[in-house]
N, CA, C and O atoms as a Maestro MAE file, in Angstrom:
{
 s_m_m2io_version
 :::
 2.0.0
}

f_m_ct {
 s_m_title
 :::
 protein
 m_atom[292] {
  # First column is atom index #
  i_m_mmod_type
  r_m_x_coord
  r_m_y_coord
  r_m_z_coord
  i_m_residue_number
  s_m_chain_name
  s_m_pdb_residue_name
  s_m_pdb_atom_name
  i_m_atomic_number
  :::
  1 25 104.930 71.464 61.109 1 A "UNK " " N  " 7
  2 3 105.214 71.849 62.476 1 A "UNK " " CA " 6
  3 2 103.917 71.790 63.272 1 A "UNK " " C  " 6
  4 15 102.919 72.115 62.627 1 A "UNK " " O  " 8
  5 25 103.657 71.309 65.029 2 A "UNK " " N  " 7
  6 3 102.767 71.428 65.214 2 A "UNK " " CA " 6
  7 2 102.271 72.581 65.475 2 A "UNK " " C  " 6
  8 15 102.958 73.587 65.651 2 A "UNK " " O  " 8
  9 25 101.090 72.540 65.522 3 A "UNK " " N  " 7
  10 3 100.219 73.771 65.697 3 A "UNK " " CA " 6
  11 2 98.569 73.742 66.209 3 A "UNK " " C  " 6
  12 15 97.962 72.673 66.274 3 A "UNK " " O  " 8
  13 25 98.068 74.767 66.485 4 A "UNK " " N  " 7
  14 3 96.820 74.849 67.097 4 A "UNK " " CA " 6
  15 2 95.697 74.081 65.866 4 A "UNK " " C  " 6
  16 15 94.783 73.268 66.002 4 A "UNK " " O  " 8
  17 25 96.306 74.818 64.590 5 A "UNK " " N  " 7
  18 3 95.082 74.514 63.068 5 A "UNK " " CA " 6
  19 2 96.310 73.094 62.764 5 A "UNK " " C  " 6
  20 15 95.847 72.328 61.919 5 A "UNK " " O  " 8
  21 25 97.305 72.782 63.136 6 A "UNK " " N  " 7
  22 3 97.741 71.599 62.635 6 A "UNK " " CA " 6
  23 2 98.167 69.973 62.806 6 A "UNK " " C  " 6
  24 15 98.610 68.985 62.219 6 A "UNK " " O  " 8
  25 25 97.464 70.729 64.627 7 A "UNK " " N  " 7
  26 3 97.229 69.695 65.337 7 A "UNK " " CA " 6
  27 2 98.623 69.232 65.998 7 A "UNK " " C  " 6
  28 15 99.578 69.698 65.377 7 A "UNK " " O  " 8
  29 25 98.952 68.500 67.006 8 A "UNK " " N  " 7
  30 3 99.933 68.266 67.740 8 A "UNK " " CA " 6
  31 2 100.621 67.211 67.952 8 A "UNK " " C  " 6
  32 15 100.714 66.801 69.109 8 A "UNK " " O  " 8
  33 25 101.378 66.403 66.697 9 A "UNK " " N  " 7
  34 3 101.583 65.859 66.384 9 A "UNK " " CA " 6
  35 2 102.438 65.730 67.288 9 A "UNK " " C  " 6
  36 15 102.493 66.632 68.125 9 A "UNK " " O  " 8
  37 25 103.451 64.472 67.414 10 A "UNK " " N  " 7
  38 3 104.907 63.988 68.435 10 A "UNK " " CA " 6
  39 2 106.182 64.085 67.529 10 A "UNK " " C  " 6
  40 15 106.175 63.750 66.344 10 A "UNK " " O  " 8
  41 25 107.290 64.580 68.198 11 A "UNK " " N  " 7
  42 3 108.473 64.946 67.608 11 A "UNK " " CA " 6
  43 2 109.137 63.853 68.056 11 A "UNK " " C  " 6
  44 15 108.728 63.348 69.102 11 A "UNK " " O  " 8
  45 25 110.178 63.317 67.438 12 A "UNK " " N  " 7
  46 3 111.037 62.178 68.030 12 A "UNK " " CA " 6
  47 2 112.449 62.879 68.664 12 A "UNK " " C  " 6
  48 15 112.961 63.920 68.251 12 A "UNK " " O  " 8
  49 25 112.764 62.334 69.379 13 A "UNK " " N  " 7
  50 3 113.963 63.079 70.324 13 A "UNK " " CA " 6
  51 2 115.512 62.061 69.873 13 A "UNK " " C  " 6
  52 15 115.838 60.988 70.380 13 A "UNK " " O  " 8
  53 25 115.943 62.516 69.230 14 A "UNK " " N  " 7
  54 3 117.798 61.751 69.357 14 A "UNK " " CA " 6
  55 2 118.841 62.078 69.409 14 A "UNK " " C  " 6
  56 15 119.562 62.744 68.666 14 A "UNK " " O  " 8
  57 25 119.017 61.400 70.713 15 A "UNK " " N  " 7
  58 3 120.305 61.936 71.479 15 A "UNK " " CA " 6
  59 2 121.479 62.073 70.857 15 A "UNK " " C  " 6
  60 15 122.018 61.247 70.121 15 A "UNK " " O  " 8
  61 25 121.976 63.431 71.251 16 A "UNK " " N  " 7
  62 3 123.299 63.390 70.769 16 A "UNK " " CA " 6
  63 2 124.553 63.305 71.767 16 A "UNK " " C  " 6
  64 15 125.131 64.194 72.391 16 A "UNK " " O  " 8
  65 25 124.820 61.588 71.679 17 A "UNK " " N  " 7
  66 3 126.122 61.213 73.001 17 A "UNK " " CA " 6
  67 2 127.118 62.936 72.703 17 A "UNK " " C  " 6
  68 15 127.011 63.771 73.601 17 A "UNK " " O  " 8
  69 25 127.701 63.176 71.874 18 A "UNK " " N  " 7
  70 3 128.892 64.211 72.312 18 A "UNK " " CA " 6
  71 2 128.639 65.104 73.276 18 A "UNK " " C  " 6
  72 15 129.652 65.461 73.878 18 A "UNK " " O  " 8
  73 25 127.321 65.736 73.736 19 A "UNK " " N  " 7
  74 3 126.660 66.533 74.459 19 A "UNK " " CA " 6
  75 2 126.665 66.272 76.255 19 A "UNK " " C  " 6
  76 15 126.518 67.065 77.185 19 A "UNK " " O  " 8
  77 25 126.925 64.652 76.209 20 A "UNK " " N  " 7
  78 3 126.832 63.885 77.599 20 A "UNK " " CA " 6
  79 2 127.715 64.730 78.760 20 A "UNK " " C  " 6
  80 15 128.942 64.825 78.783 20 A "UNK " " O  " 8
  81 25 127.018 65.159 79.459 21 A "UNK " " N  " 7
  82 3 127.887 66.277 80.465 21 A "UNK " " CA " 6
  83 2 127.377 65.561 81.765 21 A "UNK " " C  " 6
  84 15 126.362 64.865 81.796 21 A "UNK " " O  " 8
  85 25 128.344 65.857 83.025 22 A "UNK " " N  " 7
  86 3 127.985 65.611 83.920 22 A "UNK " " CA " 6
  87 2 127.106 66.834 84.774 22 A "UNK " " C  " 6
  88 15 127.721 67.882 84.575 22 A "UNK " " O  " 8
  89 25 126.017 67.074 85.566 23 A "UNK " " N  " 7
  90 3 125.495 68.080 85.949 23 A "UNK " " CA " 6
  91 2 126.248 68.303 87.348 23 A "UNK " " C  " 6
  92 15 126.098 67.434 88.207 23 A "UNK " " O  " 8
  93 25 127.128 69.530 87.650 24 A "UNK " " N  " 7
  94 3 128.036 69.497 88.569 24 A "UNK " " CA " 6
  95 2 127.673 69.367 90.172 24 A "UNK " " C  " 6
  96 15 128.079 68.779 91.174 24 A "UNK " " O  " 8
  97 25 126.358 70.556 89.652 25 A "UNK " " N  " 7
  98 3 125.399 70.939 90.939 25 A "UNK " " CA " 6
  99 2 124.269 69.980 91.362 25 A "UNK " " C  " 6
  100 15 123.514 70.307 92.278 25 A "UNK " " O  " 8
  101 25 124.124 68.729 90.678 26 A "UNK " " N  " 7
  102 3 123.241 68.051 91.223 26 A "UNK " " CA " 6
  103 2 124.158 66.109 91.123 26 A "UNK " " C  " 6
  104 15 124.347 65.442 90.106 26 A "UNK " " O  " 8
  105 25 124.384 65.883 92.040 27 A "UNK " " N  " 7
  106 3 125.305 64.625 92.291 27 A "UNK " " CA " 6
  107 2 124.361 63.248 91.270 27 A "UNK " " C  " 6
  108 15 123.189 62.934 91.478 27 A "UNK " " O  " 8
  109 25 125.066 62.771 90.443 28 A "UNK " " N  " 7
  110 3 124.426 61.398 89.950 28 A "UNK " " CA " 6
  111 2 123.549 61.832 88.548 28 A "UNK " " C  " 6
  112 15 122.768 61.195 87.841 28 A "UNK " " O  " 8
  113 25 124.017 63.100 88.501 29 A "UNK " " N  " 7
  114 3 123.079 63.645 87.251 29 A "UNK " " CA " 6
  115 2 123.561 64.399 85.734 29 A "UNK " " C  " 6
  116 15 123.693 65.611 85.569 29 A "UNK " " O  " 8
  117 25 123.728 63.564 84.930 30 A "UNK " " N  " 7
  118 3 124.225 64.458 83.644 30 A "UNK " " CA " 6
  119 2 122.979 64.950 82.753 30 A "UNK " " C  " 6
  120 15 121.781 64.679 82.832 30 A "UNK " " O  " 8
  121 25 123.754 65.828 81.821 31 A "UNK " " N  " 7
  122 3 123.051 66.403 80.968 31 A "UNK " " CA " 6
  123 2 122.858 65.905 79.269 31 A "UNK " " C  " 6
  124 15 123.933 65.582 78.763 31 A "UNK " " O  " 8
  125 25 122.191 65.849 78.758 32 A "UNK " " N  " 7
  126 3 122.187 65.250 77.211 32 A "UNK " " CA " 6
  127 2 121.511 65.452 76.264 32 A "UNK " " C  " 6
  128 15 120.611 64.661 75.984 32 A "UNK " " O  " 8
  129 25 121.809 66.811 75.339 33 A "UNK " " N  " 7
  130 3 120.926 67.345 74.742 33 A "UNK " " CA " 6
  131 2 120.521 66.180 73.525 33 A "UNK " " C  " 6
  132 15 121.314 65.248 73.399 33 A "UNK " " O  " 8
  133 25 119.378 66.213 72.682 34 A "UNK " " N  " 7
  134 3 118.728 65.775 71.684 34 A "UNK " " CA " 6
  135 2 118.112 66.898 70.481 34 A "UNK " " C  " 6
  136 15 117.493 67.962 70.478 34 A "UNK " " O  " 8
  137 25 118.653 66.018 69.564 35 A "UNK " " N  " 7
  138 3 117.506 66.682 68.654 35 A "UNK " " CA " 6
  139 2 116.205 66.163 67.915 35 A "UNK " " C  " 6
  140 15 116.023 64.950 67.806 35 A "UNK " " O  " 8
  141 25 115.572 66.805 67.560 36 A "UNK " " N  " 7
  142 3 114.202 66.999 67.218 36 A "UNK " " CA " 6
  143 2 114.420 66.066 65.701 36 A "UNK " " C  " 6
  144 15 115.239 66.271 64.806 36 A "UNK " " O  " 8
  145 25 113.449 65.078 65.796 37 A "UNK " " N  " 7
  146 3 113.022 64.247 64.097 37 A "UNK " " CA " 6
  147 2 111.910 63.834 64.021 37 A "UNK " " C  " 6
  148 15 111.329 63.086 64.807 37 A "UNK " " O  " 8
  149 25 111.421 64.438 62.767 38 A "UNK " " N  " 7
  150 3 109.511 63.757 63.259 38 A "UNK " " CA " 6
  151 2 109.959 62.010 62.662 38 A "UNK " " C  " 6
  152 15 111.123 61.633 62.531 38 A "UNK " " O  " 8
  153 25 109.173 61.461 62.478 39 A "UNK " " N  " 7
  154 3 108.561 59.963 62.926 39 A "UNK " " CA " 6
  155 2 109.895 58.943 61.869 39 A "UNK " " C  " 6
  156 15 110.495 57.922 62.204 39 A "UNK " " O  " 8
  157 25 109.979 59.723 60.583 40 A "UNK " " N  " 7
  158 3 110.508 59.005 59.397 40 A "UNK " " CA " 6
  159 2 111.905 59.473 59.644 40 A "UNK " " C  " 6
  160 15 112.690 59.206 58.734 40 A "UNK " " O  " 8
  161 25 112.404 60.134 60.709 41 A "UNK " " N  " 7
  162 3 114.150 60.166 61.059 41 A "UNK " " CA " 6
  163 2 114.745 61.712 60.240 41 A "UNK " " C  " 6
  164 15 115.869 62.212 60.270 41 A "UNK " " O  " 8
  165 25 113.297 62.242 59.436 42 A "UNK " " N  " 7
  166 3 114.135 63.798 58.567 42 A "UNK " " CA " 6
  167 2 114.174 64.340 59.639 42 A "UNK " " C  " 6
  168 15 113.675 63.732 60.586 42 A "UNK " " O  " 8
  169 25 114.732 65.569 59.848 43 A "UNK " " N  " 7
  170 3 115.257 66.690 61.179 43 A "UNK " " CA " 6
  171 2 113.837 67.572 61.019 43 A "UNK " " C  " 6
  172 15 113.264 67.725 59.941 43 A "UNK " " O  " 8
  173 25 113.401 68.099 62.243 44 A "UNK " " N  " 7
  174 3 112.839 68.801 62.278 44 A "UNK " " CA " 6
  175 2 113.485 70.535 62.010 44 A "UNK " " C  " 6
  176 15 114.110 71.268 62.777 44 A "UNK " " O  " 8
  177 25 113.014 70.749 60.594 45 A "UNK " " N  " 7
  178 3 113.912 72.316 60.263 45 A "UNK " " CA " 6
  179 2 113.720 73.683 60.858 45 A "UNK " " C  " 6
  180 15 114.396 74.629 60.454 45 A "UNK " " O  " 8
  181 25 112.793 73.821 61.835 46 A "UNK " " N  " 7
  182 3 112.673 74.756 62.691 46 A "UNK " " CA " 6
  183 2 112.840 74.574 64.116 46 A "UNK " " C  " 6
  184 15 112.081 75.192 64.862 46 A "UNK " " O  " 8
  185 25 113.716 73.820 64.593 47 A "UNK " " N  " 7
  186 3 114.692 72.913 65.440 47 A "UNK " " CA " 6
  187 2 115.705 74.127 66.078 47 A "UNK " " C  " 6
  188 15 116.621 74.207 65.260 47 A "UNK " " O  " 8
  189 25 115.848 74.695 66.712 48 A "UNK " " N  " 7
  190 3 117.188 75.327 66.826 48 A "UNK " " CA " 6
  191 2 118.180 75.174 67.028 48 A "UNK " " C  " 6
  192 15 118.990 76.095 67.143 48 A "UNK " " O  " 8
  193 25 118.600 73.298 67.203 49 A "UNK " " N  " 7
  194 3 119.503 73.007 66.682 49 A "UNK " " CA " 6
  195 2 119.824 72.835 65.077 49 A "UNK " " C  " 6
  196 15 120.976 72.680 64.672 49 A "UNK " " O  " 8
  197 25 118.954 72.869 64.416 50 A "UNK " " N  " 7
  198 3 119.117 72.385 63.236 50 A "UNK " " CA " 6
  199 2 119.183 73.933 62.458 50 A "UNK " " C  " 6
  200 15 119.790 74.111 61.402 50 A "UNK " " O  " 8
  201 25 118.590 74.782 63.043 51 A "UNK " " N  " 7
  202 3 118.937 76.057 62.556 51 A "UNK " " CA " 6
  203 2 120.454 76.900 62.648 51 A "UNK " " C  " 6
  204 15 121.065 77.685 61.924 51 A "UNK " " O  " 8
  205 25 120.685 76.204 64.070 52 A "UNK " " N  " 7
  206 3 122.309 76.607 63.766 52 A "UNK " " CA " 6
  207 2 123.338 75.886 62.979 52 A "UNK " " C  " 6
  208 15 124.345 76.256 62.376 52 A "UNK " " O  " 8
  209 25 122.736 74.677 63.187 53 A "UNK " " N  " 7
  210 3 123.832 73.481 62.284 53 A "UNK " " CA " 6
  211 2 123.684 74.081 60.648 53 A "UNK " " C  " 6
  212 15 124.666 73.843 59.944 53 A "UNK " " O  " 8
  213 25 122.725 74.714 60.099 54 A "UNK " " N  " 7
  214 3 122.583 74.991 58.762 54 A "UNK " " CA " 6
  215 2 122.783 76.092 58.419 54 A "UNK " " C  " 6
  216 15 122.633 76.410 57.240 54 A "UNK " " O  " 8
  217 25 123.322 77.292 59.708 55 A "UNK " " N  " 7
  218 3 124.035 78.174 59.622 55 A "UNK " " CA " 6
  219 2 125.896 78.250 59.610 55 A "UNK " " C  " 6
  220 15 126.735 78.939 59.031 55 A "UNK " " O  " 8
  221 25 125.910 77.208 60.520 56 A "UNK " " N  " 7
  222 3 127.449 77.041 60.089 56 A "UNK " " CA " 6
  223 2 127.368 76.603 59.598 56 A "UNK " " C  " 6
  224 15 128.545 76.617 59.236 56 A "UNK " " O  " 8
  225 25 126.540 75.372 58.410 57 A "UNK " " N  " 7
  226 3 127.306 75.038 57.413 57 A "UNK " " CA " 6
  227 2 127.750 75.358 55.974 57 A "UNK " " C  " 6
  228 15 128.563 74.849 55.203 57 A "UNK " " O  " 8
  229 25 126.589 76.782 55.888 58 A "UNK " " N  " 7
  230 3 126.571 77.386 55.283 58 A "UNK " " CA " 6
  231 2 127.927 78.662 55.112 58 A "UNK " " C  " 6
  232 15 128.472 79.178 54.136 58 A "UNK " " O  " 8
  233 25 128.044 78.769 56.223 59 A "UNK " " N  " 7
  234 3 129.296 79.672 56.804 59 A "UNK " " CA " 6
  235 2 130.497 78.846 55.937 59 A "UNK " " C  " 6
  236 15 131.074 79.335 54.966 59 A "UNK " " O  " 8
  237 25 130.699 77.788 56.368 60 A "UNK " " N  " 7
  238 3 131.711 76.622 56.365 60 A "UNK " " CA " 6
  239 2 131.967 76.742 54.611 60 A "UNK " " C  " 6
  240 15 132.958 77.340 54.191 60 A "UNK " " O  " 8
  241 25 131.187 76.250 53.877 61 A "UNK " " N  " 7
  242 3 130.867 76.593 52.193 61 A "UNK " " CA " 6
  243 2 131.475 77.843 52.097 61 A "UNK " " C  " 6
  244 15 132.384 78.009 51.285 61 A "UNK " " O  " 8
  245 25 131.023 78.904 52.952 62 A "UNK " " N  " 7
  246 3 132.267 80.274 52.098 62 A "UNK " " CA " 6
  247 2 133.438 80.303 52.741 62 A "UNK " " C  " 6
  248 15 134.343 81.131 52.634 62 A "UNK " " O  " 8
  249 25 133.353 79.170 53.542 63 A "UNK " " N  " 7
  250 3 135.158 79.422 53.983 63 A "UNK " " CA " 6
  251 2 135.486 79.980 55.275 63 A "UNK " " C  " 6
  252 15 136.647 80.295 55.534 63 A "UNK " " O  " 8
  253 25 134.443 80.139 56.193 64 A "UNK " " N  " 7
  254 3 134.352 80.912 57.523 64 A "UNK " " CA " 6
  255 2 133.961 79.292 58.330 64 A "UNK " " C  " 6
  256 15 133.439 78.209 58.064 64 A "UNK " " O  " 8
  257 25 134.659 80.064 59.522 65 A "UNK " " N  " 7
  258 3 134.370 78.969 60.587 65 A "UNK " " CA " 6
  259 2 133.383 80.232 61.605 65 A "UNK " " C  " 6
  260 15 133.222 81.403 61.263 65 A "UNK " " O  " 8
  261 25 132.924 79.701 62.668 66 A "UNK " " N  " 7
  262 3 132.292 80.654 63.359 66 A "UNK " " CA " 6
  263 2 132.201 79.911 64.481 66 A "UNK " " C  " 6
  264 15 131.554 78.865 64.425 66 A "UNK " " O  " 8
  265 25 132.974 80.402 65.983 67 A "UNK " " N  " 7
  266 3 132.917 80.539 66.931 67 A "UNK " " CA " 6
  267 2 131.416 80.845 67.976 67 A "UNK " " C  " 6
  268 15 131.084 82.006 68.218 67 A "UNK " " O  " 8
  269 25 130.810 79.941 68.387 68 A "UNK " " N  " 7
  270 3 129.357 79.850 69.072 68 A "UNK " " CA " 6
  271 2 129.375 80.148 70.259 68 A "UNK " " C  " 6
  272 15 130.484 80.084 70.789 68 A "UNK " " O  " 8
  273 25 128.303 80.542 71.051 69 A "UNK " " N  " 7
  274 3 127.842 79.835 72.249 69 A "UNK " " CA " 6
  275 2 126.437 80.139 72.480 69 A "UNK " " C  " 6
  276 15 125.955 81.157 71.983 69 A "UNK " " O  " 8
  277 25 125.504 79.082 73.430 70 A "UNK " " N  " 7
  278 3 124.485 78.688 73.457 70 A "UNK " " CA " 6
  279 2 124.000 78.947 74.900 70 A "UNK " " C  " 6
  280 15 124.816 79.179 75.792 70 A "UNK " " O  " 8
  281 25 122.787 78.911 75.110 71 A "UNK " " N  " 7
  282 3 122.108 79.264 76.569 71 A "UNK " " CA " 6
  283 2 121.305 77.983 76.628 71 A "UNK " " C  " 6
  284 15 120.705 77.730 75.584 71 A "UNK " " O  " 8
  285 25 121.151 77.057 77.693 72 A "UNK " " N  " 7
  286 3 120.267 76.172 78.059 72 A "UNK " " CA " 6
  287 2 119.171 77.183 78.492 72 A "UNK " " C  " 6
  288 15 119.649 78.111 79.144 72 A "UNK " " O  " 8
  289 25 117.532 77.268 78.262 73 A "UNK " " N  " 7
  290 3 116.869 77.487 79.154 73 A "UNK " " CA " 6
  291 2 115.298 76.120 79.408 73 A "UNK " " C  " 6
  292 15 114.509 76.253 80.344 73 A "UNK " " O  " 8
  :::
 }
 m_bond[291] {
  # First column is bond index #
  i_m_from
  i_m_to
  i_m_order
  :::
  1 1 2 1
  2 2 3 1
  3 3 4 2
  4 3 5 1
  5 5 6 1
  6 6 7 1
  7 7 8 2
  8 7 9 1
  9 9 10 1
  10 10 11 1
  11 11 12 2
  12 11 13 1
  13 13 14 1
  14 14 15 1
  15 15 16 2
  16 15 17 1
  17 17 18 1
  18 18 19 1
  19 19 20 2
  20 19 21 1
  21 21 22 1
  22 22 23 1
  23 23 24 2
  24 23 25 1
  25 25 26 1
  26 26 27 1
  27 27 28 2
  28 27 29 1
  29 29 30 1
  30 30 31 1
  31 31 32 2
  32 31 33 1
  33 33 34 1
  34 34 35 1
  35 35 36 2
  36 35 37 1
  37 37 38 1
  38 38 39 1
  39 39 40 2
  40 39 41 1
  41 41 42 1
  42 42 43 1
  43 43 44 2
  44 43 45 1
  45 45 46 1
  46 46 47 1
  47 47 48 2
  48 47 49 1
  49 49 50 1
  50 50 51 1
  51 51 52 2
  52 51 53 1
  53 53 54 1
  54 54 55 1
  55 55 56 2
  56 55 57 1
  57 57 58 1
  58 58 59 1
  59 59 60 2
  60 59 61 1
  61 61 62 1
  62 62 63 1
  63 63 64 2
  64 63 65 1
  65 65 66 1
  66 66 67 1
  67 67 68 2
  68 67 69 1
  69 69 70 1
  70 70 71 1
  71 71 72 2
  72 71 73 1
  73 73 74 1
  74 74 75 1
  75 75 76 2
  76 75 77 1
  77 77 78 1
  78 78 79 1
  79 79 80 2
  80 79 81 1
  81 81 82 1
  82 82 83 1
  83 83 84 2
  84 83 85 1
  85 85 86 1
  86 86 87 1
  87 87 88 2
  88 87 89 1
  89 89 90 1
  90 90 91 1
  91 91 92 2
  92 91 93 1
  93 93 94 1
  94 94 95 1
  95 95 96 2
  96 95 97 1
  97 97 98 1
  98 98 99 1
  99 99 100 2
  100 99 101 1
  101 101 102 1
  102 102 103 1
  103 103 104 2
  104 103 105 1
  105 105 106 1
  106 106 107 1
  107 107 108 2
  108 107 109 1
  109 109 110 1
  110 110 111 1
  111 111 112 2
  112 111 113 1
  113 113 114 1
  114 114 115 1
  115 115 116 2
  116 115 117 1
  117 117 118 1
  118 118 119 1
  119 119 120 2
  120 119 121 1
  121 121 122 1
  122 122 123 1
  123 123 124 2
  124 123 125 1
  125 125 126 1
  126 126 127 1
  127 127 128 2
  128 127 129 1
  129 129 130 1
  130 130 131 1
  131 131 132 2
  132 131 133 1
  133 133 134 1
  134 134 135 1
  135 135 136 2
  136 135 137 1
  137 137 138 1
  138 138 139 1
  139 139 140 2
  140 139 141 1
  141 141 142 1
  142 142 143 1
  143 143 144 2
  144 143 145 1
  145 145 146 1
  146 146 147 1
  147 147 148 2
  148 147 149 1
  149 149 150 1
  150 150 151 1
  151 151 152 2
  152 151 153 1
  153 153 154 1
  154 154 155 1
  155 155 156 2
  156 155 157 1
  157 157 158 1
  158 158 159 1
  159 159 160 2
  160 159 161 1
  161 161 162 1
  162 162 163 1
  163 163 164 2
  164 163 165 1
  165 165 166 1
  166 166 167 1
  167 167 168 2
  168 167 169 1
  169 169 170 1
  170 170 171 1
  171 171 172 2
  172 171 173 1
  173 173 174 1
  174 174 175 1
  175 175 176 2
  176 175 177 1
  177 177 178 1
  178 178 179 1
  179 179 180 2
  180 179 181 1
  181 181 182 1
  182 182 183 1
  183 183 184 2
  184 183 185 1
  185 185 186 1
  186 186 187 1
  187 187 188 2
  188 187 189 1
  189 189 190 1
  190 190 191 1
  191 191 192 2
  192 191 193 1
  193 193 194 1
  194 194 195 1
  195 195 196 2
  196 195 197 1
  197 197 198 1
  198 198 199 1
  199 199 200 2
  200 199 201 1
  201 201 202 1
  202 202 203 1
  203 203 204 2
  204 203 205 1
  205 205 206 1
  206 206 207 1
  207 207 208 2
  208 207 209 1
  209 209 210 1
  210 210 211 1
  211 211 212 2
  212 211 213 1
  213 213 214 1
  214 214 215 1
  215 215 216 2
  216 215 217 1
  217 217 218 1
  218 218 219 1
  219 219 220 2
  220 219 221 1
  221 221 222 1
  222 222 223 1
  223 223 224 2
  224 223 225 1
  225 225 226 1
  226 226 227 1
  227 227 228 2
  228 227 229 1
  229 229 230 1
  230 230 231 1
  231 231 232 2
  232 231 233 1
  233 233 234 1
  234 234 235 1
  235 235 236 2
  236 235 237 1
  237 237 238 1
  238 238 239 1
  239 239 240 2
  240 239 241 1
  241 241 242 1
  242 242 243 1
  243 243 244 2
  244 243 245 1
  245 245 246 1
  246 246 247 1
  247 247 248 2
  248 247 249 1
  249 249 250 1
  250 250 251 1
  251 251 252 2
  252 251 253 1
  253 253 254 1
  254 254 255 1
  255 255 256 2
  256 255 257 1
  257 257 258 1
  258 258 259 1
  259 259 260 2
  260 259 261 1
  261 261 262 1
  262 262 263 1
  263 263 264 2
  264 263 265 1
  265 265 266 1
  266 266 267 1
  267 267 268 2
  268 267 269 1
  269 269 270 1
  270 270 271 1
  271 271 272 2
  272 271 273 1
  273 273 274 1
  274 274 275 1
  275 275 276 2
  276 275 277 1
  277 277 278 1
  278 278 279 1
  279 279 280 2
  280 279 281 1
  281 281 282 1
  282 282 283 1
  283 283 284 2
  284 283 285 1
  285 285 286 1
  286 286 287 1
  287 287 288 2
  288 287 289 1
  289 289 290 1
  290 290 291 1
  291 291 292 2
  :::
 }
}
């Protein structure tokens, strides 16, 4: 992960089309979240997308589904 002692390496960004929203309040403008992969395509695991994806899927394995929601900031 980067860091001050680990230096600041570049994260790769890939889009995830299902996310493609239109932005209501600004005309001509959607929204499109990405996630985080360093260089060789593995996920970045302190990602918070990738932290929730490995919480439900873990959920999912005992048999629970789990109902989300998320805050853009």
């Amino acid at each position: 992960m980067s860091s001050w002692e680990n230096g600041y390496g570049d994260f790769g960004m890939v889009p995830d089309p299902a996310t493609l929203r239109p932005v209501p309040w600004h005309e001509g403008t959607a929204l499109l979240i990405a996630d985080l992969a360093w260089h060789d395509g593995s996920p970045v695991v302190a990602a918070p997308r990738q932290i929730l994806r490995r919480q439900l899927d873990r959920l999912a394995e005992l048999g629970y589904t789990a109902q989300v929601g998320t805050e853009l900031e």
